[in-house]
Structure formats: C-alpha cells, structure tokens
C-alpha positions, 0 to 999 in steps of 0.5 A: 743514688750513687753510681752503681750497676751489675758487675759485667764479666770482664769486671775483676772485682767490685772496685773495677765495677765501680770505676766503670759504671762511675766512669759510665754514669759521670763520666769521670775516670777514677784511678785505682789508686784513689780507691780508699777502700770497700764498705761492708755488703748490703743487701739491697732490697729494692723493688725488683731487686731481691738477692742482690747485694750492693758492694759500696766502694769509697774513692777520693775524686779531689776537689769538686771545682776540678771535676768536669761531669758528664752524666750519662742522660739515658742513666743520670737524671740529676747530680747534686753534690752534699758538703760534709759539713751540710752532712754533719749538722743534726738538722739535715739528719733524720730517720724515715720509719718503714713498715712491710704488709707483714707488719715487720718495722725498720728503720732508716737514715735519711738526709736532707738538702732543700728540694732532695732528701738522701734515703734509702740505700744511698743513706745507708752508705752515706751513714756508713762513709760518716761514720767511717770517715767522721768518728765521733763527730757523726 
C-alpha cells in the first residue's frame, strides 16, 4: 500500500497529511512544491474501516537511485517499487472478482509483480495515476 493514515489536527489539509505520514512511514521528506496534485476520494472499505475516505495525493519524488528509504519498522513491512513500464504491459494486469455475503459483486484492478500482487485499494490508485498520468496508453 501507499503511505497513508488519519489526518492529525495539526494537518492543514490532505496533502500536508500525505507529506507527513510519507515522511513518517519512508522517511522521505516531499517538498510541497513536488506535489502534482490530489486524486479524486475514495472510500475506503476495508476491514474496520467503514466511513472512512482515502484522499490520494500524487507527488514527484524523482529518480528512485536518489531516494534514500527509511522505513519506519513498527508501520513498513516491506517496500518494493513498480516501473511503469512493468505497469503498463497487459501481462502484469489483471482484475480480482469479489462478491459480499449479500450477493453484491465488484470488481477490482489488480497487478502483479513476482512474489507481490498490487490489489485492492492500492490498485484503485495505481489505476487512477495510469490513467492520469498514461492516457491512452493504459
């Protein structure tokens, strides 16, 4: 997943949210200015979660060999990164097909990448950046 948590009262907004729980969970500092911008809300439904919404911001870091990482280890099991090329190409695409004890059905992008597979809400942004950032080519 993304880093990501609850807006904390000294939180100006989702975006300062963002640069916090990124600096708190990577240890990476984002300057404001490398903020692209803020995603469309989601809801996020997962377990324990109900009535929350997640407010994706997108960001450019820059090149990957520039980042030093300091994952936090009581919050970051593991990080992996994903190339956009990696991404884009059909067979690392997929969709996971859900169906609640209500009988409601969804449906779901899903990606994969070797020993991990991208699902759930952190595909639904992955799309949504794809799509933002790729159009026509995803």
């Amino acid at each position: 997943s993304f880093p990501g948590g609850r807006r904390d009262p000294a939180d100006g907004d989702a975006v300062a949210t963002a640069l916090r729980e990124t600096r708190e969970e990577l240890g990476v500092a984002v300057a404001p200015a490398s903020v692209w911008g803020q995603l469309r809300t989601l809801p996020d439904r997962g377990p324990g979660e109900h009535g929350m919404t997640v407010a994706p911001v997108v960001a450019n870091l820059g090149p990957l060999e520039a980042l030093t990482l300091n994952p936090n280890p009581d919050e970051v099991e593991e990080v992996f990164t994903l190339p956009l090329a990696h991404l884009l190409r059909q067979e690392n695409q997929g969709y996971t097909h859900f169906r609640t004890a209500s009988g409601y059905g969804y449906t779901l992008p899903v990606f994969l990448n070797g020993p991990h597979k991208v699902w759930g809400l952190t595909a639904i942004v992955t799309e949504l950046t794809l799509e933002l950032l790729l159009p026509g080519r995803y």
